[in-house]
TIDOTI-461913 format. One record per residue (C-alpha): residue in one letter; residue number from 1; x, y, z. Coordinates in nm, 3 decimals. Example, Ala and Ser with C-alpha at 12.3 -4.5 7.8 and 13.67 -1.06 7.14 Angstrom:
<rs>
A 1 1.230 -0.450 0.780 .
S 2 1.367 -0.106 0.714 .
</rs>
This chain:
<rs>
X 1 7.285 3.984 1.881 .
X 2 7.271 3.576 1.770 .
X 3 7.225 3.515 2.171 .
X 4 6.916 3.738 2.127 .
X 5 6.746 3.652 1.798 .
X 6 6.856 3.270 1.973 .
X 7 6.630 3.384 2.272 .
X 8 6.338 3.499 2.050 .
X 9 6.311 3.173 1.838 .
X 10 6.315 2.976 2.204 .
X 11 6.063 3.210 2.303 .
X 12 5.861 3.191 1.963 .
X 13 5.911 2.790 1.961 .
X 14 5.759 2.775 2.319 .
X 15 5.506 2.964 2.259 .
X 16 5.377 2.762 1.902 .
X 17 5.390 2.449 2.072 .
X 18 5.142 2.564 2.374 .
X 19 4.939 2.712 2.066 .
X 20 4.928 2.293 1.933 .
X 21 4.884 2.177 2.262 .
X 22 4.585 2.405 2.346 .
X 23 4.470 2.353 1.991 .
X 24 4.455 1.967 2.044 .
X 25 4.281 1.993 2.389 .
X 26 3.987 2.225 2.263 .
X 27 3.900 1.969 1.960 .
X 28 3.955 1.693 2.211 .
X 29 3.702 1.924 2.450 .
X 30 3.896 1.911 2.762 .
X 31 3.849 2.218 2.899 .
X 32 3.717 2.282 3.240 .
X 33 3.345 2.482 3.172 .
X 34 3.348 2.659 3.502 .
X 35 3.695 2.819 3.487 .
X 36 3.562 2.939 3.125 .
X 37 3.272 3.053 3.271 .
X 38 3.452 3.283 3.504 .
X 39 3.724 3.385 3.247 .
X 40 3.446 3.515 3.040 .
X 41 3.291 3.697 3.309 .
X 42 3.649 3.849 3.422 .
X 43 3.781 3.911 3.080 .
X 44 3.482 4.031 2.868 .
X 45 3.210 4.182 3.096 .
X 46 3.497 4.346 3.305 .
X 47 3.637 4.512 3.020 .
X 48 3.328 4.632 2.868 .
X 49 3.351 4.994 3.018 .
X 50 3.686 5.057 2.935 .
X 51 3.659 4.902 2.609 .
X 52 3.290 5.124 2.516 .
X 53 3.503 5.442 2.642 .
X 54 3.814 5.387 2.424 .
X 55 3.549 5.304 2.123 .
X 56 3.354 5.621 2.192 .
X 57 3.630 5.838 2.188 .
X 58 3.783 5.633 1.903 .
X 59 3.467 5.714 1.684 .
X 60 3.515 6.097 1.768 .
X 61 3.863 6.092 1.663 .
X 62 3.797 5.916 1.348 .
X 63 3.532 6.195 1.240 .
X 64 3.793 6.498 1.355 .
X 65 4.030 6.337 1.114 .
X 66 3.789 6.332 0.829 .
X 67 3.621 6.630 0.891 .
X 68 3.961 6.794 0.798 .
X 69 3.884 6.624 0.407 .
X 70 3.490 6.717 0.420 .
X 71 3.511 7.049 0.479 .
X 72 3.822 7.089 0.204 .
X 73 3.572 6.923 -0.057 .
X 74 3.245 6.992 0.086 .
X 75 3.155 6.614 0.149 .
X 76 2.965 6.625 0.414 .
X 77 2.727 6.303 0.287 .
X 78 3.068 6.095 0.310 .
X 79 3.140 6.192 0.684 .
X 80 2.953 5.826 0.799 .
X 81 3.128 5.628 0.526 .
X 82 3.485 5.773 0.586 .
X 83 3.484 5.739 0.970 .
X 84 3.283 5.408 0.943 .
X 85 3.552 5.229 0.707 .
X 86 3.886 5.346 0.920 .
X 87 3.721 5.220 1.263 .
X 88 3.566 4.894 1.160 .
X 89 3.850 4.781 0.914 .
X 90 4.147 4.930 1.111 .
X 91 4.117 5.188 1.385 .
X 92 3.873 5.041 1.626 .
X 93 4.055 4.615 1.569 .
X 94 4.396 4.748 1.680 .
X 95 4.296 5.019 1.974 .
X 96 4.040 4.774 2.139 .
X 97 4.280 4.502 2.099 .
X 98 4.611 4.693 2.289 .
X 99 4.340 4.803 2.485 .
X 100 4.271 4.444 2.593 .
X 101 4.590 4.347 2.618 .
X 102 4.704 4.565 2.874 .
X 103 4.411 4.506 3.098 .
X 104 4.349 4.133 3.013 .
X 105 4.684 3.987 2.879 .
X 106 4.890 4.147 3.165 .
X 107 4.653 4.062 3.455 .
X 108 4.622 3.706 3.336 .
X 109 5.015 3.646 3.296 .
X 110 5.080 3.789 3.607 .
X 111 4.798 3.536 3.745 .
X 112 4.978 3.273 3.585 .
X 113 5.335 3.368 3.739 .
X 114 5.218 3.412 4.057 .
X 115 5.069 3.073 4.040 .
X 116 5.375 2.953 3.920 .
X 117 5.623 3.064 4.150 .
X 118 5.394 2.966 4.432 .
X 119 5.421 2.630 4.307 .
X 120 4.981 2.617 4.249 .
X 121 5.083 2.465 3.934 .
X 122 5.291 2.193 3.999 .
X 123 5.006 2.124 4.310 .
X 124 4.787 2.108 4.016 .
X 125 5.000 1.819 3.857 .
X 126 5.081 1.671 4.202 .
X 127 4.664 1.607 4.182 .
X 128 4.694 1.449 3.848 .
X 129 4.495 1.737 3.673 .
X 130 4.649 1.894 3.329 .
X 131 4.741 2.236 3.427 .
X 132 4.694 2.367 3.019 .
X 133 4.330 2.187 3.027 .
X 134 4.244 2.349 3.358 .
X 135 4.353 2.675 3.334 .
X 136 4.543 2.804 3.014 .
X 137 4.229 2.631 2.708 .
X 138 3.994 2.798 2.932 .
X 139 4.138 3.145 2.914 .
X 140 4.244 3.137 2.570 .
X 141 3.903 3.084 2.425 .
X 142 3.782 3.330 2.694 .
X 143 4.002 3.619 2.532 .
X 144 3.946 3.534 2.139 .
X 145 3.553 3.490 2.265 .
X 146 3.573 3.823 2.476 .
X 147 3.760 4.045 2.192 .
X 148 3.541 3.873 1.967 .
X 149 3.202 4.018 2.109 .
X 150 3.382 4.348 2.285 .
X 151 3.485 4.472 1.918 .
X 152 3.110 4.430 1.819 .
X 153 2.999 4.605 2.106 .
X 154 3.285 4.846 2.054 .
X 155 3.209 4.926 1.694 .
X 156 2.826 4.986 1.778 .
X 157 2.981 5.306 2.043 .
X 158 3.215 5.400 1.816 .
X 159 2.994 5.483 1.539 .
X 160 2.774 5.618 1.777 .
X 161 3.059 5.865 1.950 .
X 162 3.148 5.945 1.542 .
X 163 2.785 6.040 1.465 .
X 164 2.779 6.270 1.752 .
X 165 3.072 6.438 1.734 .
X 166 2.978 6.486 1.326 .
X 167 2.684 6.673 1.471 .
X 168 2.872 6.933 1.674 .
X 169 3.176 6.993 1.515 .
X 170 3.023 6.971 1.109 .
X 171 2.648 7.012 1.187 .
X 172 2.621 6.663 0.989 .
X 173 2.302 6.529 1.090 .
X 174 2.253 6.150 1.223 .
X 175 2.050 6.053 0.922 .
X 176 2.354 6.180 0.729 .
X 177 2.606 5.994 0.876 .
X 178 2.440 5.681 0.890 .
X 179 2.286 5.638 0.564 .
X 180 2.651 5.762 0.443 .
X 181 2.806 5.440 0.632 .
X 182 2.490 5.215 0.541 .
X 183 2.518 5.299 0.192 .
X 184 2.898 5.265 0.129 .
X 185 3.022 5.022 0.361 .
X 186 2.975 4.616 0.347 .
X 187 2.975 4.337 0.582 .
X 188 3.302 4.210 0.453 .
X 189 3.391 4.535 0.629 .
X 190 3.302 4.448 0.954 .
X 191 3.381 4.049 0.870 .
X 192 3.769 4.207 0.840 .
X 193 3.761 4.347 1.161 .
X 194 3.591 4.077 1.308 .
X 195 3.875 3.836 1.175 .
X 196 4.139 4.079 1.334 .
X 197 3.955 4.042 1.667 .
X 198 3.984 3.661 1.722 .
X 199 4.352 3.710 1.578 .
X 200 4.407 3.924 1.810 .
X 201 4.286 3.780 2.086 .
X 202 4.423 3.451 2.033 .
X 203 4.791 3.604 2.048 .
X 204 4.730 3.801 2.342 .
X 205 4.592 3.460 2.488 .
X 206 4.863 3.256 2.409 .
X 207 5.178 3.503 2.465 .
X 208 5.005 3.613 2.809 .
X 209 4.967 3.217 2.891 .
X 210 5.324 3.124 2.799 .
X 211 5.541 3.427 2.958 .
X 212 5.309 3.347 3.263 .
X 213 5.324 2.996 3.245 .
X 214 5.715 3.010 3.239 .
X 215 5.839 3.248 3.492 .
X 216 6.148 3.152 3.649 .
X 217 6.335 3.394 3.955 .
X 218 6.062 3.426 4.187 .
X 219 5.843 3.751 4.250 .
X 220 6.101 3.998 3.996 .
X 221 6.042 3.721 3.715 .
X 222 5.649 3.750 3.755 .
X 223 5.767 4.165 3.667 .
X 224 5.978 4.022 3.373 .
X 225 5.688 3.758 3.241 .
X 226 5.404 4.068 3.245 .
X 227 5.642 4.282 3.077 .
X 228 5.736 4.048 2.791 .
X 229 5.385 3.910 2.750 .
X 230 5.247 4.277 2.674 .
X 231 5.558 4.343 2.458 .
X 232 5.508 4.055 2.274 .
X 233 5.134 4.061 2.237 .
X 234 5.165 4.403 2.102 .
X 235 5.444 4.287 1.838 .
X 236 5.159 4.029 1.768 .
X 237 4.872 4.243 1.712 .
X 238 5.098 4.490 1.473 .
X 239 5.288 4.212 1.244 .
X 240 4.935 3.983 1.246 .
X 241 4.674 4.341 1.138 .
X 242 4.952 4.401 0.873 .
X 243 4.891 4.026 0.759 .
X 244 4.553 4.002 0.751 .
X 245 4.509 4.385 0.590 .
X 246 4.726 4.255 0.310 .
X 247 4.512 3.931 0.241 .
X 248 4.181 4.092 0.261 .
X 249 4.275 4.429 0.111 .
</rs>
């Protein structure tokens, strides 16, 4: 037990310092704009279709729920402002961002580890370039800049998959359901979801980047690095939406 919470504070130690280090680099702006460039393109635009499917569905769910309250009280004008509130405050945040994580944050440690244990890193140093400001600042703005616009992008399909699943399973028109979320909900709505985006992202980023970063035992550690990275990102995600739903309750 103390060699294990011993293990986690290492791990948690590591992982704050890489978060300074990266933090001083990005004010400093050394960052290398190509590898960005492709990050962005590998990370966001990739993940849109899997992202707008989980978002649709996500929407659809949302309304099934409620539609179990409208029908009890007849609320049908509420439909848009019930499902609206759960998926841009909560719902749509935490799927999109597990979502991302298992695609994104496990690919990009397991890029890292394998580019560790082939020794591409320490090439990297051999050549007197900063391995962090080459290839770690890069990819941790891509993913907070990624889940950033992909939860926009995702909220837009899932209101969209709510208002048409209100119209076949309640018969709750589209004019319904989105004057019933235009009415009710505000932009600090969406602002909270938006916060719990680049949250999100940046732990992803930075747990993915250190358990990648630090493999040690060859190819089986590169297994051990993607597993803990998507553990811990998803520990992340939970303890940091239950933060940040507190504060802006």
């Amino acid at each position: 037990m103390i060699s294990t919470l011993r293990d986690i504070c290492r791990e948690v130690g590591a992982a704050y310092l890489l978060l300074l280090h990266v933090g001083t680099l990005l004010l400093r702006g050394r960052f290398d704009r190509r590898e960005l460039g492709r990050s962005l393109a590998a990370m966001g635009a990739d993940s849109l279709p899997i992202v707008a499917l989980t978002a649709f569905f996500t929407g659809g769910i949302m309304v099934i729920q409620a539609g179990i309250f409208v029908r009890r009280f007849g609320a049908y004008g509420l439909l848009g402002f019930g499902a609206g509130y759960a998926t841009l405050r909560e719902v749509g945040p935490l799927l999109i961002g597990l979502m991302f994580s298992g695609r994104v944050g496990a690919n990009n440690a397991a890029e890292l580890g394998t580019m560790t244990v082939t020794e591409q890193i320490d090439g990297l140093r051999a050549l007197a370039i900063d391995p962090i400001a080459f290839l770690i600042v890069p990819r941790v703005l891509a993913m907070v800049i990624a889940l950033f616009c992909l939860l926009l992008v995702g909220d837009a399909v899932a209101l969209s998959g709510g208002a048409l699943f209100g119209k076949w399973l309640l018969g709750v028109e589209f004019s319904s359901f989105f004057h019933s979320f235009a009415d009710n909900l505000k932009l600090a709505d969406l602002s909270v979801g938006l916060v719990k985006a680049a949250v999100f992202g940046l732990a992803i980023a930075i747990s993915s980047c250190h358990f990648g970063s630090s493999v040690r035992g060859g190819a089986p550690g590169v297994g051990r690095a993607v597993n803990a990275a998507v553990v811990a990102s998803a520990l992340a995600i939970v303890l940091s939406d239950q933060l940040i739903t507190v504060l802006f309750k």
